[in-house]
N, C-alpha and C positions, 0 to 999 in steps of 0.2 A: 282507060283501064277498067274491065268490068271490077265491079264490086260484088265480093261473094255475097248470099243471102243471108240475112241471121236463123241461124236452128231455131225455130219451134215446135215444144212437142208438148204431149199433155200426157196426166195421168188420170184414167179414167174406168174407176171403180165404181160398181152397182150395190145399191142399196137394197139389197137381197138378203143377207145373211153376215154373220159378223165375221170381217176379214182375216185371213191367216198367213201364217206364215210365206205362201207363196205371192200374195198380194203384198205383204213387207219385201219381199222380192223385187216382186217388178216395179214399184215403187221408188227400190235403193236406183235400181239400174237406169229407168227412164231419168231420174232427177239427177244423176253421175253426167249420162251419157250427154245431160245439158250442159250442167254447168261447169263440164271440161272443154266445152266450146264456147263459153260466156252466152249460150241460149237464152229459148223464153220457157219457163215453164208455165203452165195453164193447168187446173185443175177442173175437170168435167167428170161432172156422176150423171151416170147413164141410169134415168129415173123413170124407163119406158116399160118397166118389168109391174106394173103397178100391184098384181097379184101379190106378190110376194115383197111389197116396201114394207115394209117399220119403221117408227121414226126413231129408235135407237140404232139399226143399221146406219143410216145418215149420220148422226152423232157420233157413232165407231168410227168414218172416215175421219173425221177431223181428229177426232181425241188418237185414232194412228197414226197420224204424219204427225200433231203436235209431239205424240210420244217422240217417235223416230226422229223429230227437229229436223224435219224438211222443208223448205220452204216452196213457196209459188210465187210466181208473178200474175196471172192474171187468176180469177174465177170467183167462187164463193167465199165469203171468211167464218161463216157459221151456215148452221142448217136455215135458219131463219132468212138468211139472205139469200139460201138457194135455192127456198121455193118461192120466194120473192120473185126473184131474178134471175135463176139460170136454172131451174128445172126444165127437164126436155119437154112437158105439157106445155107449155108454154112456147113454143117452137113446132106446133101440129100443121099450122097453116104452109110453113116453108117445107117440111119434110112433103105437104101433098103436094108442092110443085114440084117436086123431085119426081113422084111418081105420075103426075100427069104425064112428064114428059116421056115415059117408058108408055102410058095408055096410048099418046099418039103417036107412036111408032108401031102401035098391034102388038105389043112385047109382053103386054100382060095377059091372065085369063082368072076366073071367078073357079075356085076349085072347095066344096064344103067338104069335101074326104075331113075325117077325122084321122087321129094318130092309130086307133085298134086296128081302123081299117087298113090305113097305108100299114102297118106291122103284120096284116095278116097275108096280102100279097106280096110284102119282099120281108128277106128273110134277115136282110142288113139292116132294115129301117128306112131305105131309102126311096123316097118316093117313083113311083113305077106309072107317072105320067100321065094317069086317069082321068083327068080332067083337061089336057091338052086340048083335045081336039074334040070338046063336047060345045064349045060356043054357048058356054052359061053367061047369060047378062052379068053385068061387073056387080051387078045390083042385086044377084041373088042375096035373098036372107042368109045368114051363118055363113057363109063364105070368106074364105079366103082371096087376094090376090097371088099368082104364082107370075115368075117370071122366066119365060123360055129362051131356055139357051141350047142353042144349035148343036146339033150333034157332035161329036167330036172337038167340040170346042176346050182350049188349053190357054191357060193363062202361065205366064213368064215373067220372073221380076228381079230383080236386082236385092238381095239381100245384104245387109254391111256385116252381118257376122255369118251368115252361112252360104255366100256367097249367090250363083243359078240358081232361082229355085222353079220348079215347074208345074202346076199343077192339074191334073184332068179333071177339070171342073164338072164338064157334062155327068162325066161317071161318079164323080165322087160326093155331086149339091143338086142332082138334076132340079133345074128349075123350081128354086128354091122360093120361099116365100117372102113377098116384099111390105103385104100389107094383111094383118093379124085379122080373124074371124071378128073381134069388135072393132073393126076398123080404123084401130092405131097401128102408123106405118111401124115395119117390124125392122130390129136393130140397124140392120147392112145399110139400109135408107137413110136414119136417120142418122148414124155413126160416120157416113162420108158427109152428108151433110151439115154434120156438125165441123167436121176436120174441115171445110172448106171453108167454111162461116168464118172458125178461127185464125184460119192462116196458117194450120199448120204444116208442115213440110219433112218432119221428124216422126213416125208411128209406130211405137215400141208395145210391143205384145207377146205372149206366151206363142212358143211354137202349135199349142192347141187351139190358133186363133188362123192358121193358115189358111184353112178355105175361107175363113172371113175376109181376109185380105184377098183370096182370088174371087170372092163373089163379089168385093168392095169394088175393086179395079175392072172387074165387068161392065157393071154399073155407070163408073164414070166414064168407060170408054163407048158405052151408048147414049150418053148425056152429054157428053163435050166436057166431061170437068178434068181437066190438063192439069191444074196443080195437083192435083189427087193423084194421078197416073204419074205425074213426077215428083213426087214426096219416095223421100228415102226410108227405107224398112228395116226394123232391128225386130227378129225373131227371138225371142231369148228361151232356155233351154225351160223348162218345170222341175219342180220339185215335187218328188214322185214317194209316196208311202204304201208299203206293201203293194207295191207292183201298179199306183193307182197313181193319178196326179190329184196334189190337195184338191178339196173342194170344202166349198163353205157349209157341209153335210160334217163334215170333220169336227161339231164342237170341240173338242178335247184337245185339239191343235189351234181353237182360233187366239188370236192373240188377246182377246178382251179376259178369255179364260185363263191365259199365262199371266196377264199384269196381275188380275185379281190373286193367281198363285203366286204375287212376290216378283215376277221378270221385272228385271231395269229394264233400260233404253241401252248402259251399256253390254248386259247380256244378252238383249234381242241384236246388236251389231256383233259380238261374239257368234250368236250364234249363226248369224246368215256368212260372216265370214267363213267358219270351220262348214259351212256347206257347199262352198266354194272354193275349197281348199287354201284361203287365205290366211289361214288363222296363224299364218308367224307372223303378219304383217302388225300387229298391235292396233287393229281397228277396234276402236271403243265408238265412235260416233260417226254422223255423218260424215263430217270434215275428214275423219282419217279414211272412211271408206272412199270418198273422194279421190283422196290422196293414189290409194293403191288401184281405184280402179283402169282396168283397162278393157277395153269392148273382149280383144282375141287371146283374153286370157279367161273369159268363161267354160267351163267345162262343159261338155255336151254333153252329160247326165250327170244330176244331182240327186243323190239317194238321203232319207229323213226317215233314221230308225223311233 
């Protein structure tokens, strides 16, 4: 008789700016959607943004899930043990074998376009190809790595809460970047590489992370990584203010600003409740948000006047 596999999944917040409302979101959600199946949870902060670290950001995560009274099974327990120990710097040598393996298949190319530039020839943002077929050494100065993908190309995947989803990658990421102008590999690399390291098989993310997930799955279907292309997907919906989804530009929503104004723990569960329309259920904490949650009772828009 096979033996089903056990859920693991991670929650994995950037040390960029002080978290908000929508990060206590997908936090409540990823840590439910475990331990309503006796999962693993893991905690990974994606620390590749190094521009933009503080080391109070780092500090916000944990003093938020302590707030929140979330727990984890595997990862850091303090900021000290996660630049010790499981800061992404520390993980450069594995992320470059990821991209070796795209160099010897001709998958990459050296592209120093800046953003004014690629802004100035397309009118979306999106990169308009310019350096595809220019054969810049890998080694040019200021350059980027891009990684090309085939015209027409579409990714497809199994969603557990929104079912088909299908994306047109070509058009919507063309050949997106895999390794940053200072020669640290850029998110998509590292983030499947990280998910494989860990084992995880569970990947719960904001619906504004979808083409990450179709450039992730690209990725591994030109590297051979099979657990990655069979790990299960939870898109969950955002929470959206004046027509915008939070962002950590939002001081005035982030949550380090609400505690200092006086918020509990039981009104930050109050509050993510009544944004989910739960708020008859009587969730004051984790354990009751537990209780009441269920994946196909999220709403498919959340508004935060």
């Amino acid at each position: 008789m096979e033996t089903k596999q056990q859920i693991k999944t991670r929650i994995a917040p950037t040390p960029s700016g002080y978290l908000h409302l929508g990060n206590a979101l997908s936090f409540a959600i990823t840590w439910a959607l475990a331990r309503q199946q006796q999962g693993i949870v893991a905690l990974r902060i994606d620390d590749l943004d190094n521009a933009r670290f503080r080391p109070e950001y780092l500090q916000d995560i944990f003093d938020t899930l302590d707030f929140m009274g979330l727990d984890y099974d595997e990862g850091p327990r303090n900021p000290q043990d996660f630049q010790e120990n499981y800061s992404q710097l520390l993980r450069l040598p594995t992320y470059q074998m990821q991209l070796d393996k795209l160099v010897q298949q001709g998958m990459v190319y050296a592209c120093p376009c800046s953003r004014s530039q690629i802004a100035a020839l397309s009118l979306q943002g999106l990169y308009p190809l310019t350096c595809r077929d220019e054969h810049l050494p890998l080694d040019t100065p200021n350059a980027a790595w891009r990684v090309r993908i085939p015209e027409d190309t579409t990714i497809s995947f199994q969603d557990q809460l929104l079912g088909h989803c299908t994306v047109a990658l070509a058009l919507e990421m063309p050949d997106f970047v895999v390794r940053r102008k200072d020669g640290i590999p850029a998110y998509q690399i590292a983030s499947i590489v990280d998910d494989l390291a860990m084992g995880v098989n569970l990947i719960v993310r904001g619906e504004d992370l979808m083409l990450s997930t179709a450039a992730q799955l690209f990725l591994a279907q030109h590297t051979g990584a099979t657990a990655f292309t069979d790990a299960a997907f939870v898109h969950h919906p955002l929470i959206v203010s004046g027509g915008n989804k939070l962002s950590k530009s939002h001081d005035a929503l982030s949550l380090t600003e609400m505690r200092k104004a006086g918020l509990t723990p039981k009104q930050l569960w109050q509050k993510l409740a009544e944004l989910l329309g739960w708020q008859d259920a009587g969730i004051a904490d984790a354990q009751s948000f537990l209780s009441r949650f269920r994946l196909q009772d999220l709403p498919r828009h959340i508004a935060h006047v």
